[in-house]
C-alpha positions in Angstrom: 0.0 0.0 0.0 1.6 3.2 -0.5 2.0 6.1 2.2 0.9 9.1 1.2 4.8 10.3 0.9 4.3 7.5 -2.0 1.6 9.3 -3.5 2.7 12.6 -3.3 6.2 11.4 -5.0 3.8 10.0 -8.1 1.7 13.0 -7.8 4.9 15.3 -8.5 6.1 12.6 -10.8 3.4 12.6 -12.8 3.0 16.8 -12.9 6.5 17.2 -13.5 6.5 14.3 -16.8 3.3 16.6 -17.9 5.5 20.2 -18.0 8.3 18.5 -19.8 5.9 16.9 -22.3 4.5 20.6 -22.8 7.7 22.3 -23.0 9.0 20.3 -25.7 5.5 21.0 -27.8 6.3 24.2 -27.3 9.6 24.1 -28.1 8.8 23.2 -31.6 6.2 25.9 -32.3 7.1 27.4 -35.7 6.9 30.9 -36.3 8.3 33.3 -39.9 9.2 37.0 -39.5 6.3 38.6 -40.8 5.9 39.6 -44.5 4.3 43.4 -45.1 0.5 43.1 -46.5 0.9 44.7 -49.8 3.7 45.1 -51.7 3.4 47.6 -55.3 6.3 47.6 -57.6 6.8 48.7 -61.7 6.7 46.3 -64.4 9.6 45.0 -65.2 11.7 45.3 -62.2 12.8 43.0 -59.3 11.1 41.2 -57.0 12.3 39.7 -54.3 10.7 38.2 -50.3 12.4 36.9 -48.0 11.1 34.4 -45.4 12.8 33.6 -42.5 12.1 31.1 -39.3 12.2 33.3 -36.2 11.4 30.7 -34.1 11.3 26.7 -34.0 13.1 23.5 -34.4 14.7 22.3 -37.3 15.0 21.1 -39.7 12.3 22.9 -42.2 10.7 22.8 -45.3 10.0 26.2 -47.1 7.3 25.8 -50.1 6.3 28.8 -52.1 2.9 29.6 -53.5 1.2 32.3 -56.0 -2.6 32.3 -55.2 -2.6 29.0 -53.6 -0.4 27.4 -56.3 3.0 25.8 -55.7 6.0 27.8 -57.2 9.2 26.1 -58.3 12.3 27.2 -59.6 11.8 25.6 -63.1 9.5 28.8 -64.3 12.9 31.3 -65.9 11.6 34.2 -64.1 11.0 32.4 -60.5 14.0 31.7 -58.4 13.9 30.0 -54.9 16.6 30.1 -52.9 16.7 28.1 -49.2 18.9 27.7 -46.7 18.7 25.7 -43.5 17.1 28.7 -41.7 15.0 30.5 -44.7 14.5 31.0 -48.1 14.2 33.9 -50.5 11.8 34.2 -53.6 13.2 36.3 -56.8 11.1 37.4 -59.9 13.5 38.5 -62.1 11.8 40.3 -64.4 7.9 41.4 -62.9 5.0 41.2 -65.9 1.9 42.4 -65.0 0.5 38.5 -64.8 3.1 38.1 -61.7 0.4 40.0 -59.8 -1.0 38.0 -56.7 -0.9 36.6 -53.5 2.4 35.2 -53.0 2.5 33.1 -49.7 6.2 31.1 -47.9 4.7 28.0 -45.4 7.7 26.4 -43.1 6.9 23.1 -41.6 9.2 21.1 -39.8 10.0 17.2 -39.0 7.5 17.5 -35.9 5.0 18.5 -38.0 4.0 21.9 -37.0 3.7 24.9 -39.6 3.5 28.8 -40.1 2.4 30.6 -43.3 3.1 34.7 -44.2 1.8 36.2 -47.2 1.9 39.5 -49.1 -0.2 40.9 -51.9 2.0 41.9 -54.8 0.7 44.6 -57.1 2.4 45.2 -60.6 2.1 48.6 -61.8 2.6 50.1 -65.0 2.8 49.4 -68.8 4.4 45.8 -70.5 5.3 46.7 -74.0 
C-alpha cells in the first residue's frame, strides 16, 4: 500500500512528466518574421521576399505559392533560394500576370507549420 509520501512522490512525478511533455511541444512551435500586406512595384523590375524562421526547431521545409499554387524554380523568371534557416523568392523580371498573393509555409519534422503572405501589385505598362 503506498504512504501518502508515495503518493505525493507520483503525484509530483506525474506533474512534473506533464511540464516537460508541454515544454518540448512548445519548443517546436514554428513561427516566420512577418511579410508586409501589400507590396506595389513597376513592371519590369525585381522582386524579391524573403522568409525567415524566427522561431522553432529544425529542420524545415519552405514551399512557395502564387494564389494557392505551388512555385518552383523551373519557371525562368522564378527563383527559390533556401537555406537551413530560410529561403528567398526572386522574380526577375515582374510582368503584370506576376500579380497575386504570394505566400512562404515552413513546416518542420515534428509537423508543425507557419504561413506569411503578401499581396504583390504590378504597376505600369508591358510593351
Amino acid at each position: 500500500m503506498c504512504s501518502l509520501r508515495c503518493f505525493f512522490a507520483l503525484v509530483i512525478f506525474v506533474v512534473i512528466s506533464h511540464h516537460n511533455q508541454l515544454s518540448s511541444v512548445v519548443a517546436n512551435k514554428l513561427r516566420l518574421e512577418e511579410f508586409k500586406q501589400t507590396r506595389a512595384q513597376l513592371v519590369g523590375s525585381k522582386f524579391s521576399q524573403l522568409c525567415t524562421t524566427q522561431e522553432g526547431t529544425g529542420p524545415f521545409h519552405y514551399k512557395w505559392t502564387k494564389n494557392k499554387h505551388q512555385l518552383s524554380s523551373a519557371g525562368a523568371n522564378y527563383q527559390v533560394k533556401s537555406t537551413e534557416d530560410g529561403s528567398l523568392l526572386i522574380i526577375n523580371q515582374l510582368a503584370a500576370t506576376d500579380a497575386g498573393n504570394y505566400s512562404c509555409t515552413v513546416t518542420n519534422s515534428a509537423g508543425q507549420s507557419d504561413q506569411q503572405t503578401t499581396m504583390l501589385t504590378v504597376k505600369g505598362f508591358q510593351f
